[in-house]
GUKOLTOR-580499 format. One record per residue: residue in three letters; chain; z negated, x negated, y negated of N, C-alpha, C in turn. Coordinates in nm, 2 decimals. Each point is the difference from the previous one (the first is absolute). Example, Ala and Ser with C-alpha at 12.3 -4.5 7.8 and 13.67 -1.06 7.14 Angstrom:
REM residues 2
SITE  resn  chain     n_w     n_u     n_v    ca_w    ca_u    ca_v     c_w     c_u     c_v
SITE   ALA      A   -0.78   -1.32    0.57    0.00    0.09   -0.12    0.00   -0.09   -0.12
SITE   SER      A    0.07    0.04   -0.11    0.00   -0.09   -0.11   -0.08    0.08   -0.11
This chain:
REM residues 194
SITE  resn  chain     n_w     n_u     n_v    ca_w    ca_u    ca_v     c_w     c_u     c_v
SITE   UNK      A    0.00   -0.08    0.12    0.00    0.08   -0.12    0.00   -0.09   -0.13
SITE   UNK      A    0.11    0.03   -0.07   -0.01   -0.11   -0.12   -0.09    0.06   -0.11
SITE   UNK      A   -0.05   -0.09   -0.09   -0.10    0.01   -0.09    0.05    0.01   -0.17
SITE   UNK      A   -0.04    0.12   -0.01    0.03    0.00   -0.16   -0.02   -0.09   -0.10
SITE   UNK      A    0.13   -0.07   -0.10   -0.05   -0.12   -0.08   -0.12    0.04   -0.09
SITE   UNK      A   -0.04   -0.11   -0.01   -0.13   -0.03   -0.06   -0.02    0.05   -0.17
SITE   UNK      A   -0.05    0.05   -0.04    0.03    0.02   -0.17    0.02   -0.09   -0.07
SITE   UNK      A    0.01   -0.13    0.05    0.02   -0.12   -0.06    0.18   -0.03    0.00
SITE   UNK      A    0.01    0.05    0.11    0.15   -0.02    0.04    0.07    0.09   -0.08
SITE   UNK      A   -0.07    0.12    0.02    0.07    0.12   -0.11    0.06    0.01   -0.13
SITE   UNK      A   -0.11   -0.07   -0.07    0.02   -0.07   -0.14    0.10   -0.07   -0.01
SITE   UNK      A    0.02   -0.09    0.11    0.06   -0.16   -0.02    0.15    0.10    0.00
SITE   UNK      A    0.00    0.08    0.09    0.13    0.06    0.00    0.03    0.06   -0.14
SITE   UNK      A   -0.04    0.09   -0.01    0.02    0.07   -0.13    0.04   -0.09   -0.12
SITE   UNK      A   -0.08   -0.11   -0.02   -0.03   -0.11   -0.12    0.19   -0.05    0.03
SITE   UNK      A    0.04   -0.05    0.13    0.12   -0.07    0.01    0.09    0.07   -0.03
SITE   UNK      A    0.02    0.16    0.02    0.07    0.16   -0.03    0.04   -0.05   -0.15
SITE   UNK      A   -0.13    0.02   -0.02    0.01    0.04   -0.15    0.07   -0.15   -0.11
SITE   UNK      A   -0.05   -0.09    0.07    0.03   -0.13   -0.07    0.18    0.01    0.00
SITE   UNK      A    0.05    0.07    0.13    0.14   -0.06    0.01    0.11    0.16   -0.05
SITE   UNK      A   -0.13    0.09   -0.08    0.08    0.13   -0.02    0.08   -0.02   -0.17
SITE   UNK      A   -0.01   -0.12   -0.06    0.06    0.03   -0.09    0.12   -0.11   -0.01
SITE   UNK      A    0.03   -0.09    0.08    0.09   -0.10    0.06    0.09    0.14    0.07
SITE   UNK      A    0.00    0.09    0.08    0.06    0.08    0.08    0.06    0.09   -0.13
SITE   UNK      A   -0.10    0.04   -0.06    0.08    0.06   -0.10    0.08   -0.02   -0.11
SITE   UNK      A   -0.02   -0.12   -0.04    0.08   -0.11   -0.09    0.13    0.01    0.13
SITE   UNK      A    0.01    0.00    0.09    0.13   -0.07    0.09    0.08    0.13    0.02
SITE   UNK      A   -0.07    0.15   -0.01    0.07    0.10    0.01    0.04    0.02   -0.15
SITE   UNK      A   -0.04   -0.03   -0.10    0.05    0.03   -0.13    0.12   -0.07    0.00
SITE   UNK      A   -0.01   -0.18    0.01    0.14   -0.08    0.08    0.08    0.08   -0.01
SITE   UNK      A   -0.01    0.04    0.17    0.10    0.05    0.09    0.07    0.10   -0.07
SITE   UNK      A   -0.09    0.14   -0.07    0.04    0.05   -0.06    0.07    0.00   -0.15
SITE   UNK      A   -0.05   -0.13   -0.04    0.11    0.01   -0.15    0.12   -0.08    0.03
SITE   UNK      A    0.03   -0.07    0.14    0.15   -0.06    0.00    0.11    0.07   -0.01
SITE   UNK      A    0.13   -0.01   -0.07    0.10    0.11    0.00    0.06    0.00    0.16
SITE   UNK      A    0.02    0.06    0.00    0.11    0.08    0.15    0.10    0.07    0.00
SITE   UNK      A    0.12   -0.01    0.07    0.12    0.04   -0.09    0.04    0.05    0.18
SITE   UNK      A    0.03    0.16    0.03    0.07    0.06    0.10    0.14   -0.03    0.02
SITE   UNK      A    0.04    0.01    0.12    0.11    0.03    0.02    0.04    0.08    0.09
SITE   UNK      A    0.08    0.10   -0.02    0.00    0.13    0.05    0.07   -0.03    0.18
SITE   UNK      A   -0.04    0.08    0.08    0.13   -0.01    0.14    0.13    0.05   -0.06
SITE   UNK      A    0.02    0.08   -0.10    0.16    0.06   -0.04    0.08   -0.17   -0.05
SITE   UNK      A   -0.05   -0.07   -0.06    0.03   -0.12   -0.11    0.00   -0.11    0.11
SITE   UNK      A   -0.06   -0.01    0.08    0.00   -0.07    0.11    0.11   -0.01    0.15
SITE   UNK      A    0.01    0.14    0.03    0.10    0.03    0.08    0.17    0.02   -0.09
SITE   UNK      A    0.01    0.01   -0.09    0.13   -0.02   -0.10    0.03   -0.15   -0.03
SITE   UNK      A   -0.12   -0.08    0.03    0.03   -0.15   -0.05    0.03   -0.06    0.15
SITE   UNK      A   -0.03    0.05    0.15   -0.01   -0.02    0.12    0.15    0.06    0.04
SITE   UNK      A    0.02    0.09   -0.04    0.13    0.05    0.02    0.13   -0.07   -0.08
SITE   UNK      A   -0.02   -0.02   -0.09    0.08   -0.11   -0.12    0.11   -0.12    0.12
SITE   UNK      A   -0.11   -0.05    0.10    0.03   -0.09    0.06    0.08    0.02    0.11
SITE   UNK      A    0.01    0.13    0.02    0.14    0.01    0.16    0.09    0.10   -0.09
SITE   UNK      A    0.04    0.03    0.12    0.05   -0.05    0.10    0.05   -0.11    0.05
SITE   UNK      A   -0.01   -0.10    0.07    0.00   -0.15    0.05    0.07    0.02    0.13
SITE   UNK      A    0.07   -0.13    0.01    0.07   -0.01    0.18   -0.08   -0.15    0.06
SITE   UNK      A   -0.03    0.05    0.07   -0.12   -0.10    0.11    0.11   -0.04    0.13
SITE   UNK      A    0.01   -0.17    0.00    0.06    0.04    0.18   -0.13   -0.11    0.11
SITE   UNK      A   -0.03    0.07    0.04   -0.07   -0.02    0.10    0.03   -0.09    0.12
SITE   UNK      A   -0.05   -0.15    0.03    0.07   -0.09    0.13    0.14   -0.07   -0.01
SITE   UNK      A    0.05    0.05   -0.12    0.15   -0.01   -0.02    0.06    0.08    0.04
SITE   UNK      A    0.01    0.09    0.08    0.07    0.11    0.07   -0.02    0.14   -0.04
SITE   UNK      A   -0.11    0.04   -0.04    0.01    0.18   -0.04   -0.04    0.01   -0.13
SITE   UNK      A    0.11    0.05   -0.07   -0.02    0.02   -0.13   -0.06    0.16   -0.04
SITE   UNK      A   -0.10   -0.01   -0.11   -0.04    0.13   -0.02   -0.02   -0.01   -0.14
SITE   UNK      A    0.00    0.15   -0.08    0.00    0.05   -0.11   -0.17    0.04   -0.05
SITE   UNK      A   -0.01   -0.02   -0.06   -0.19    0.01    0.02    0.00    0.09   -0.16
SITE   UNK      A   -0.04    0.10   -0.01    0.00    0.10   -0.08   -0.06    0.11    0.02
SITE   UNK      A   -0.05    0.06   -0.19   -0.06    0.13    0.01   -0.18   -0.01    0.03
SITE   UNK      A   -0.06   -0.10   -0.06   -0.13   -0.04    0.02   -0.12    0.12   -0.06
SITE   UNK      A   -0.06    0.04    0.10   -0.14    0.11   -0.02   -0.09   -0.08   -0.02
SITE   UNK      A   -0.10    0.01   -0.11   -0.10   -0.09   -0.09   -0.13    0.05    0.17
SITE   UNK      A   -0.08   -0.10    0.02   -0.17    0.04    0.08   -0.06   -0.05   -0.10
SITE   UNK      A   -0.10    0.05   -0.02   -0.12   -0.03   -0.07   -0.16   -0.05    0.14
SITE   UNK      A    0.00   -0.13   -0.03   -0.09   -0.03    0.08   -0.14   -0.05   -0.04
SITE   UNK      A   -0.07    0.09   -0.08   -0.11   -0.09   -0.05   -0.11   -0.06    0.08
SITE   UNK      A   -0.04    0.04    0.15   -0.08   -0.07    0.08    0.03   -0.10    0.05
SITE   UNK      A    0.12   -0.08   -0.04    0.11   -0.13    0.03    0.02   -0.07   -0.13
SITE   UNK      A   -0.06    0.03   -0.13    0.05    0.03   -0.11    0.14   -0.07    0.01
SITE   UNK      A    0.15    0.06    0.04    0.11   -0.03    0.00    0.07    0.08   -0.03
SITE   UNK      A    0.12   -0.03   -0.07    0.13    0.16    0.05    0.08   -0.03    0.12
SITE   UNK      A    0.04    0.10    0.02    0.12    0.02    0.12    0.10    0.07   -0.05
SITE   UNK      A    0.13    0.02    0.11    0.10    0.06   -0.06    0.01    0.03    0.15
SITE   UNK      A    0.07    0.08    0.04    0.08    0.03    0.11    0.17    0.04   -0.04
SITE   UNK      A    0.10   -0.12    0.13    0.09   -0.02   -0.11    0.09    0.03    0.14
SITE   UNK      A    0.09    0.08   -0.04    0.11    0.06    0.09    0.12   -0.13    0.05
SITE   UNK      A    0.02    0.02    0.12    0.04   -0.13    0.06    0.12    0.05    0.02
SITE   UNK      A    0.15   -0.02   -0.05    0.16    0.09    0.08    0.05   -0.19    0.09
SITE   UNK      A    0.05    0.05    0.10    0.05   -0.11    0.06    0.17   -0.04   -0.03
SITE   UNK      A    0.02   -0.06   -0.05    0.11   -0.02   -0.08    0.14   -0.04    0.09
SITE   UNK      A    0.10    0.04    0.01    0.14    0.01    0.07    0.05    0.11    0.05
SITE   UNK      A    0.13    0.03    0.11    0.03    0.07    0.03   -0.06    0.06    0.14
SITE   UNK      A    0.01   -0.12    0.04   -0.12    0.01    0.13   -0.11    0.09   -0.01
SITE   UNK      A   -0.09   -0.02   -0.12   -0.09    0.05    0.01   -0.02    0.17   -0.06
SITE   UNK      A    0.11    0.04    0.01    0.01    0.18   -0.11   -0.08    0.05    0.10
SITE   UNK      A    0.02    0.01    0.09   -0.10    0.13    0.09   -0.15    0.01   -0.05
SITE   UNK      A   -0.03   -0.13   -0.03   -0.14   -0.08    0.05   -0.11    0.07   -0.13
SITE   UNK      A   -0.03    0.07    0.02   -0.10    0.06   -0.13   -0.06   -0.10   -0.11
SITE   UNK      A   -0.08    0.02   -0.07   -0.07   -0.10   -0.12   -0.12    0.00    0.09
SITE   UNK      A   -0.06   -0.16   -0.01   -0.15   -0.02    0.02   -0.05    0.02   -0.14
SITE   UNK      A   -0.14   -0.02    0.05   -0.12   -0.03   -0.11   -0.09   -0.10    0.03
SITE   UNK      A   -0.05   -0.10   -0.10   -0.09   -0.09    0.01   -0.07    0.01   -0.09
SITE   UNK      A   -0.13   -0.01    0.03   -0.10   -0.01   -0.13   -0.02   -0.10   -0.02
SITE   UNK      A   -0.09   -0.07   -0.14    0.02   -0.12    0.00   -0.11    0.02   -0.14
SITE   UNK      A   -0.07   -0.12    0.01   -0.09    0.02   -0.06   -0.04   -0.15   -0.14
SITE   UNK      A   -0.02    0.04   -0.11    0.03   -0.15   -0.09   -0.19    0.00   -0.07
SITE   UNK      A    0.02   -0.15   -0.01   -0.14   -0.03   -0.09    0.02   -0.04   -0.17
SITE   UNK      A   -0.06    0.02   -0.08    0.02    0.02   -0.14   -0.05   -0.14   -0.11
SITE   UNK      A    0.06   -0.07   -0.07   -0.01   -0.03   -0.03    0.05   -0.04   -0.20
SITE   UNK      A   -0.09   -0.07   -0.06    0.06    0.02   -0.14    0.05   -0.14   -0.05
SITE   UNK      A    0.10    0.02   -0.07    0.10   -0.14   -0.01   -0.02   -0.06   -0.09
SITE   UNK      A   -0.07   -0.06   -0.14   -0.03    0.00   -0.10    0.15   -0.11   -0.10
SITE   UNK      A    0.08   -0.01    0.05    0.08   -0.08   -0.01    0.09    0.11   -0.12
SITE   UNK      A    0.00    0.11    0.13    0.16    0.11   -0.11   -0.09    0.14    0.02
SITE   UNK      A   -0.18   -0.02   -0.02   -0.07    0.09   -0.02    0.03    0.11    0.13
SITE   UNK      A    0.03   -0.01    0.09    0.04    0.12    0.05   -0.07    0.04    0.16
SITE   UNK      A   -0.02    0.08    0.06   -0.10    0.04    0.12    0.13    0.02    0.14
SITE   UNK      A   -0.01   -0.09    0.08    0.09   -0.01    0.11   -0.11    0.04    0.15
SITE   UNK      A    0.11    0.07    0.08   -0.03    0.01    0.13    0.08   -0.13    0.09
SITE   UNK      A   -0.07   -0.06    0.08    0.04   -0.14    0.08   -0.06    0.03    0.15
SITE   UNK      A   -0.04   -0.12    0.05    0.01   -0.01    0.17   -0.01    0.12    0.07
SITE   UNK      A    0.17    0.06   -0.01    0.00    0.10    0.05    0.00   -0.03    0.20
SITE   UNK      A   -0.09    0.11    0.01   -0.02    0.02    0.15    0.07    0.11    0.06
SITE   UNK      A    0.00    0.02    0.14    0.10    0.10    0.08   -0.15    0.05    0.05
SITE   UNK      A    0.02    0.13   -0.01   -0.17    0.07    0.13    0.07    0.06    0.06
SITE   UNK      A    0.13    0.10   -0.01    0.05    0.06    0.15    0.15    0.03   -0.03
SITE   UNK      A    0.05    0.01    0.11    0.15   -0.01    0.02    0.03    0.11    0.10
SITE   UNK      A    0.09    0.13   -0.06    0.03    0.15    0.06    0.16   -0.04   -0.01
SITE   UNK      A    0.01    0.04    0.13    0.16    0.01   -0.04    0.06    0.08    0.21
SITE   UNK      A    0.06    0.14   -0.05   -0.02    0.04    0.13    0.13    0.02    0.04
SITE   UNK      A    0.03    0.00    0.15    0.15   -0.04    0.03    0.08   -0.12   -0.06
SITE   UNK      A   -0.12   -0.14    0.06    0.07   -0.10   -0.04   -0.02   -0.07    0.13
SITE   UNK      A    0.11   -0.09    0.06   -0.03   -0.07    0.08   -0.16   -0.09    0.04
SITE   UNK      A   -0.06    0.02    0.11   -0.15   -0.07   -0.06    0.01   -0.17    0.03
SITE   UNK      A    0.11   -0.02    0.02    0.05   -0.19   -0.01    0.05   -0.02   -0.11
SITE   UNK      A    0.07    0.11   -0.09    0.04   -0.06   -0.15   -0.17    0.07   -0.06
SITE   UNK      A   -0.06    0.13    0.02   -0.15   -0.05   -0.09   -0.06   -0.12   -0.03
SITE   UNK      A    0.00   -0.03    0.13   -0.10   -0.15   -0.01    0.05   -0.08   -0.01
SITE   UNK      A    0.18   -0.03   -0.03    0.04   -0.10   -0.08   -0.04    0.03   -0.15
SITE   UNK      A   -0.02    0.08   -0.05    0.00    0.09   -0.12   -0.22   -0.05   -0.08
SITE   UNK      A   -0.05    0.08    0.10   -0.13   -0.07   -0.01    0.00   -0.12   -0.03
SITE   UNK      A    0.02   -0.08    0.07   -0.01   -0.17    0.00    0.09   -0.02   -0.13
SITE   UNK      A    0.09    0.01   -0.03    0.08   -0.03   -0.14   -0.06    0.06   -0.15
SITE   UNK      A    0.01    0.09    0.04   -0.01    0.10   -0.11   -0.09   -0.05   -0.12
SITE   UNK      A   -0.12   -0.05    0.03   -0.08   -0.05   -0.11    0.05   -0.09   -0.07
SITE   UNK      A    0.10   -0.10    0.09   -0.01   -0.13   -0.14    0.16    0.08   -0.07
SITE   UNK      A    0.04    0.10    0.05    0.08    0.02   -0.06    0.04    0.08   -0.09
SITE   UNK      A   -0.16    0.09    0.03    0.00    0.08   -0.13   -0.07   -0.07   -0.10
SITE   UNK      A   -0.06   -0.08    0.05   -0.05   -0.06   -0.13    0.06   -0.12   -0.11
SITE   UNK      A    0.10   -0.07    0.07    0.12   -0.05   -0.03    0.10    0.08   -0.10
SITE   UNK      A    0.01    0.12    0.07    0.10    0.10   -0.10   -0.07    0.07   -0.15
SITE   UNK      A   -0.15    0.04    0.08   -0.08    0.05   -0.13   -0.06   -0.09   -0.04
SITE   UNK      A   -0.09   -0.13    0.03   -0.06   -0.07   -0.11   -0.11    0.10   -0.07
SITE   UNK      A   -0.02   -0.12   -0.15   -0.15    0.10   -0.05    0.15    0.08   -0.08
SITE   UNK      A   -0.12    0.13   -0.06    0.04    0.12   -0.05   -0.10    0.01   -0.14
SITE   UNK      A    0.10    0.01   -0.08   -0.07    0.02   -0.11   -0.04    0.12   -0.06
SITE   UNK      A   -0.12    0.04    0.03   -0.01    0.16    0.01   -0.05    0.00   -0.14
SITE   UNK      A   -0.05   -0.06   -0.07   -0.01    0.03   -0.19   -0.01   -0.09   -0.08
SITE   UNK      A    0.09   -0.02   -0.10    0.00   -0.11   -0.10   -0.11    0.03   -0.14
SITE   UNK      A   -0.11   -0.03   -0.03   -0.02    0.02   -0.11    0.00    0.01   -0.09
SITE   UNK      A    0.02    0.10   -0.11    0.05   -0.03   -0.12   -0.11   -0.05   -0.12
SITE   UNK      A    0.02   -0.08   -0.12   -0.08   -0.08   -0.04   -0.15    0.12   -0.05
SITE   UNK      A    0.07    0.13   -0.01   -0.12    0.12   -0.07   -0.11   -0.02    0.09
SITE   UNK      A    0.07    0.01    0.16   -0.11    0.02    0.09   -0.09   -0.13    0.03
SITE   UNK      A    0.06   -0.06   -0.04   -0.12   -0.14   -0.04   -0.09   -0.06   -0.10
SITE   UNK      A    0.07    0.07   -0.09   -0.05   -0.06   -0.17   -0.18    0.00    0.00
SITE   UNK      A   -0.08    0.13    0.08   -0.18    0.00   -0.04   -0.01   -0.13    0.12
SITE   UNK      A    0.05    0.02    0.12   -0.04   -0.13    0.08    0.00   -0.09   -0.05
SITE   UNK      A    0.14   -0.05   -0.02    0.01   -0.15   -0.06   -0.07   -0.01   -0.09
SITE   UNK      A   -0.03    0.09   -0.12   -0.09   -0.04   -0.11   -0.15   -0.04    0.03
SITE   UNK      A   -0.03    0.08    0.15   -0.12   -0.06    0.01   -0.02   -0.11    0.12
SITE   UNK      A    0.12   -0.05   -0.03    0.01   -0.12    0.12    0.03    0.03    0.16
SITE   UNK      A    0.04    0.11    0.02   -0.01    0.05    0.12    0.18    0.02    0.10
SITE   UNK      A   -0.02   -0.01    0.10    0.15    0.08    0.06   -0.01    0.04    0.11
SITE   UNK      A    0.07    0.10    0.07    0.00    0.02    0.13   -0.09   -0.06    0.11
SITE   UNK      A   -0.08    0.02    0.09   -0.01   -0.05    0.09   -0.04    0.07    0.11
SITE   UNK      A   -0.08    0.08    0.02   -0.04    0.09    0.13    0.11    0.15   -0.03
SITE   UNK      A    0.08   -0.06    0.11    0.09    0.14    0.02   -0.06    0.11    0.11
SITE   UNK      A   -0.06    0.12   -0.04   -0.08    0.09    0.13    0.14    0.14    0.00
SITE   UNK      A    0.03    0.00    0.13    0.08    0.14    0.01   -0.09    0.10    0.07
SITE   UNK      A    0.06    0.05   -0.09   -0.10    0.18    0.01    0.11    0.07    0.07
SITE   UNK      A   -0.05    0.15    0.03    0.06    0.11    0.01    0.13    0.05   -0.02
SITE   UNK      A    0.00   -0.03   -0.15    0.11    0.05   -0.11    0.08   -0.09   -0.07
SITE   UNK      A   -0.06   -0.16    0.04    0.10   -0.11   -0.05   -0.08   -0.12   -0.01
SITE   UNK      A    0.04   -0.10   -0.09   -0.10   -0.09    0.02   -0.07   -0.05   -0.11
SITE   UNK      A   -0.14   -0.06   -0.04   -0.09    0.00   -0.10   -0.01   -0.16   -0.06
SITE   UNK      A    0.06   -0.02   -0.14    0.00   -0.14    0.03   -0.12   -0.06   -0.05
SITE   UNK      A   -0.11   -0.07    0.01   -0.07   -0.05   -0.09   -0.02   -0.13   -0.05
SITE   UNK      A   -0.06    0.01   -0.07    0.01   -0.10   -0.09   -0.11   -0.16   -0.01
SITE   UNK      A    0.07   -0.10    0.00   -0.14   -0.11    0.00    0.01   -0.13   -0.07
SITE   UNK      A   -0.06   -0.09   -0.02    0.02   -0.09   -0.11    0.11   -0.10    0.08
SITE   UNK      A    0.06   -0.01   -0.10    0.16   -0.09    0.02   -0.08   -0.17    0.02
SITE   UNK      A    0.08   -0.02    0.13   -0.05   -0.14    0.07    0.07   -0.11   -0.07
SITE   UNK      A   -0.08   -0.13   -0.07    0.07   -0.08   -0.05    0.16   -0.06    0.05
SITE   UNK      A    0.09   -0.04   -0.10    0.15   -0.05    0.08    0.04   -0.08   -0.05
Protein backbone atom coordinates (compact mmCIF):
# COMPACT_ATOMS: atom_id res chain seq x y z
CA UNK A 1 0.00 0.00 0.00
CA UNK A 2 1.66 3.23 -1.02
CA UNK A 3 1.87 6.14 1.45
CA UNK A 4 0.63 9.48 1.03
CA UNK A 5 3.39 12.26 0.43
CA UNK A 6 4.45 13.89 3.33
CA UNK A 7 3.16 17.72 3.68
CA UNK A 8 6.65 18.46 3.17
CA UNK A 9 6.62 16.95 -0.17
CA UNK A 10 3.32 18.67 -0.94
CA UNK A 11 4.60 22.08 -0.60
CA UNK A 12 7.78 21.31 -2.43
CA UNK A 13 5.37 20.38 -5.19
CA UNK A 14 3.20 23.18 -5.29
CA UNK A 15 6.26 25.75 -4.57
CA UNK A 16 8.00 24.06 -8.09
CA UNK A 17 4.14 24.49 -9.94
CA UNK A 18 4.04 27.74 -9.09
CA UNK A 19 7.75 28.75 -9.65
CA UNK A 20 7.53 27.41 -13.31
CA UNK A 21 3.72 28.92 -13.90
CA UNK A 22 4.83 32.07 -15.21
CA UNK A 23 7.77 30.80 -17.56
CA UNK A 24 4.66 28.50 -19.07
CA UNK A 25 2.80 31.37 -19.49
CA UNK A 26 5.26 33.76 -20.93
CA UNK A 27 5.90 30.70 -23.59
CA UNK A 28 2.07 30.46 -24.36
CA UNK A 29 1.95 34.28 -24.89
CA UNK A 30 5.16 33.44 -27.40
CA UNK A 31 3.47 30.90 -29.12
CA UNK A 32 0.55 32.92 -29.31
CA UNK A 33 1.79 36.35 -30.60
CA UNK A 34 3.89 34.57 -33.63
CA UNK A 35 2.16 35.36 -37.03
CA UNK A 36 0.76 32.30 -38.85
CA UNK A 37 -0.18 32.47 -42.31
CA UNK A 38 -2.93 29.37 -43.71
CA UNK A 39 -3.00 27.76 -46.58
CA UNK A 40 -6.15 26.62 -47.80
CA UNK A 41 -6.55 22.60 -49.37
CA UNK A 42 -8.40 24.58 -52.53
CA UNK A 43 -4.79 26.81 -53.13
CA UNK A 44 -2.88 23.81 -52.49
CA UNK A 45 -4.55 21.24 -54.70
CA UNK A 46 -4.59 23.96 -57.81
CA UNK A 47 -0.79 24.45 -57.18
CA UNK A 48 -0.55 20.32 -57.08
CA UNK A 49 -2.46 20.14 -60.10
CA UNK A 50 -0.48 22.97 -62.04
CA UNK A 51 2.14 20.17 -62.30
CA UNK A 52 0.52 17.32 -64.61
CA UNK A 53 -0.33 15.97 -66.44
CA UNK A 54 3.28 14.30 -66.84
CA UNK A 55 4.49 11.08 -68.86
CA UNK A 56 6.47 8.73 -66.59
CA UNK A 57 8.23 5.55 -68.45
CA UNK A 58 8.78 3.13 -66.12
CA UNK A 59 12.06 0.28 -66.62
CA UNK A 60 12.43 1.77 -70.00
CA UNK A 61 9.64 -0.13 -71.42
CA UNK A 62 6.04 1.07 -70.22
CA UNK A 63 5.22 4.42 -70.65
CA UNK A 64 2.40 6.08 -68.70
CA UNK A 65 0.46 9.38 -68.46
CA UNK A 66 0.17 10.30 -64.83
CA UNK A 67 -2.70 12.76 -64.39
CA UNK A 68 -5.66 14.42 -62.70
CA UNK A 69 -4.16 14.50 -59.04
CA UNK A 70 -6.90 14.32 -55.80
CA UNK A 71 -5.30 16.46 -52.87
CA UNK A 72 -5.18 13.84 -49.10
CA UNK A 73 -4.88 15.69 -46.31
CA UNK A 74 -2.79 13.78 -43.83
CA UNK A 75 -2.34 15.49 -40.65
CA UNK A 76 -1.38 12.42 -38.27
CA UNK A 77 1.73 12.03 -40.91
CA UNK A 78 1.78 15.69 -41.04
CA UNK A 79 2.19 15.23 -45.00
CA UNK A 80 0.07 15.69 -48.21
CA UNK A 81 -0.75 13.08 -50.61
CA UNK A 82 -2.27 13.06 -53.87
CA UNK A 83 -3.68 10.10 -55.53
CA UNK A 84 -2.74 10.28 -59.06
CA UNK A 85 -4.39 8.42 -62.01
CA UNK A 86 -2.01 6.12 -63.79
CA UNK A 87 -3.23 5.57 -68.14
CA UNK A 88 -0.74 3.07 -69.58
CA UNK A 89 0.54 4.73 -72.59
CA UNK A 90 0.41 3.05 -76.44
CA UNK A 91 -1.69 1.14 -78.54
CA UNK A 92 -1.20 -2.04 -76.81
CA UNK A 93 -2.41 -0.78 -73.86
CA UNK A 94 -6.27 0.78 -74.94
CA UNK A 95 -8.21 -2.04 -73.28
CA UNK A 96 -6.23 -1.71 -70.07
CA UNK A 97 -8.23 0.74 -67.71
CA UNK A 98 -6.44 3.72 -65.56
CA UNK A 99 -4.60 2.68 -62.34
CA UNK A 100 -4.26 4.73 -59.21
CA UNK A 101 -1.36 5.34 -56.87
CA UNK A 102 -1.31 7.18 -53.85
CA UNK A 103 1.61 8.82 -53.03
CA UNK A 104 2.44 10.71 -50.34
CA UNK A 105 5.02 14.14 -49.97
CA UNK A 106 6.76 15.75 -46.90
CA UNK A 107 6.83 19.71 -46.69
CA UNK A 108 9.24 21.84 -46.74
CA UNK A 109 10.12 25.83 -46.94
CA UNK A 110 12.65 27.12 -49.43
CA UNK A 111 13.87 30.38 -48.16
CA UNK A 112 15.86 31.05 -51.26
CA UNK A 113 12.59 31.97 -53.78
CA UNK A 114 10.47 32.20 -50.44
CA UNK A 115 8.31 29.45 -51.44
CA UNK A 116 6.68 26.11 -49.46
CA UNK A 117 7.54 22.75 -51.64
CA UNK A 118 6.27 19.21 -51.31
CA UNK A 119 9.57 16.71 -51.80
CA UNK A 120 10.57 13.05 -50.86
CA UNK A 121 7.82 11.87 -52.52
CA UNK A 122 6.82 8.32 -51.35
CA UNK A 123 4.50 5.54 -53.05
CA UNK A 124 2.00 3.77 -50.15
CA UNK A 125 -0.19 1.77 -52.58
CA UNK A 126 -0.46 0.81 -56.15
CA UNK A 127 -4.36 -0.23 -57.58
CA UNK A 128 -4.49 -0.95 -60.94
CA UNK A 129 -7.14 -3.85 -61.85
CA UNK A 130 -6.93 -6.08 -65.02
CA UNK A 131 -3.28 -5.69 -65.33
CA UNK A 132 -1.05 -8.45 -65.88
CA UNK A 133 0.38 -9.29 -62.22
CA UNK A 134 4.16 -9.73 -63.86
CA UNK A 135 3.89 -6.21 -65.52
CA UNK A 136 2.38 -4.86 -61.65
CA UNK A 137 5.35 -5.81 -60.09
CA UNK A 138 7.54 -4.61 -62.84
CA UNK A 139 5.51 -1.42 -62.23
CA UNK A 140 5.92 -1.49 -58.15
CA UNK A 141 9.58 -1.86 -58.26
CA UNK A 142 10.04 1.10 -60.87
CA UNK A 143 7.47 3.28 -60.30
CA UNK A 144 8.95 5.32 -57.37
CA UNK A 145 12.15 6.54 -58.81
CA UNK A 146 10.22 7.34 -61.60
CA UNK A 147 7.70 9.19 -60.41
CA UNK A 148 9.80 11.04 -58.56
CA UNK A 149 12.16 11.68 -61.38
CA UNK A 150 9.24 12.97 -63.48
CA UNK A 151 7.63 15.00 -60.52
CA UNK A 152 10.45 16.22 -58.43
CA UNK A 153 9.70 18.88 -55.62
CA UNK A 154 6.45 20.79 -56.32
CA UNK A 155 5.97 24.08 -55.57
CA UNK A 156 2.80 24.33 -53.89
CA UNK A 157 3.11 28.25 -52.85
CA UNK A 158 5.31 31.06 -53.59
CA UNK A 159 5.09 33.92 -51.19
CA UNK A 160 4.27 37.06 -51.88
CA UNK A 161 6.37 39.92 -50.16
CA UNK A 162 2.67 41.16 -48.24
CA UNK A 163 2.64 37.85 -46.75
CA UNK A 164 5.91 38.31 -45.18
CA UNK A 165 6.36 41.93 -44.54
CA UNK A 166 5.14 41.50 -40.13
CA UNK A 167 7.45 38.32 -40.09
CA UNK A 168 10.44 39.64 -41.63
CA UNK A 169 9.96 42.78 -39.66
CA UNK A 170 10.19 40.91 -36.66
CA UNK A 171 12.98 38.76 -37.82
CA UNK A 172 11.06 35.80 -38.43
CA UNK A 173 10.20 33.22 -41.45
CA UNK A 174 8.56 30.06 -42.13
CA UNK A 175 9.54 27.17 -40.34
CA UNK A 176 7.06 24.59 -38.72
CA UNK A 177 4.80 23.61 -41.54
CA UNK A 178 1.64 21.58 -39.51
CA UNK A 179 -1.16 20.25 -42.01
CA UNK A 180 -4.54 20.35 -40.65
CA UNK A 181 -7.85 19.18 -41.94
CA UNK A 182 -8.53 22.02 -44.34
CA UNK A 183 -4.95 22.82 -45.46
CA UNK A 184 -1.81 23.61 -44.06
CA UNK A 185 -0.71 26.14 -41.15
CA UNK A 186 2.48 27.76 -41.63
CA UNK A 187 4.28 29.07 -38.59
CA UNK A 188 6.54 31.23 -37.91
CA UNK A 189 10.17 31.28 -36.06
CA UNK A 190 13.33 33.29 -35.77
CA UNK A 191 15.26 33.32 -39.08
CA UNK A 192 18.62 31.13 -38.62
CA UNK A 193 21.79 33.04 -39.19
CA UNK A 194 23.32 32.72 -43.16
Amino acid sequence: MQTPPSSFARRRWVLAALACWPAAHLLAQEEAAAPRHKLSAAQLHAALSARFPVRVVAAGLIALQVSAPNLLLLPARNQLGATLVLQLDGAQWQQVPPGEVDVVFSLRYEPTDRSLRAHRLDILALRWQRLQPDILLLLQAQLRAAVREAVGEVVLHKFAPRELALAEAMGLEPQRLTVVDDGVVVSFGAKPPR
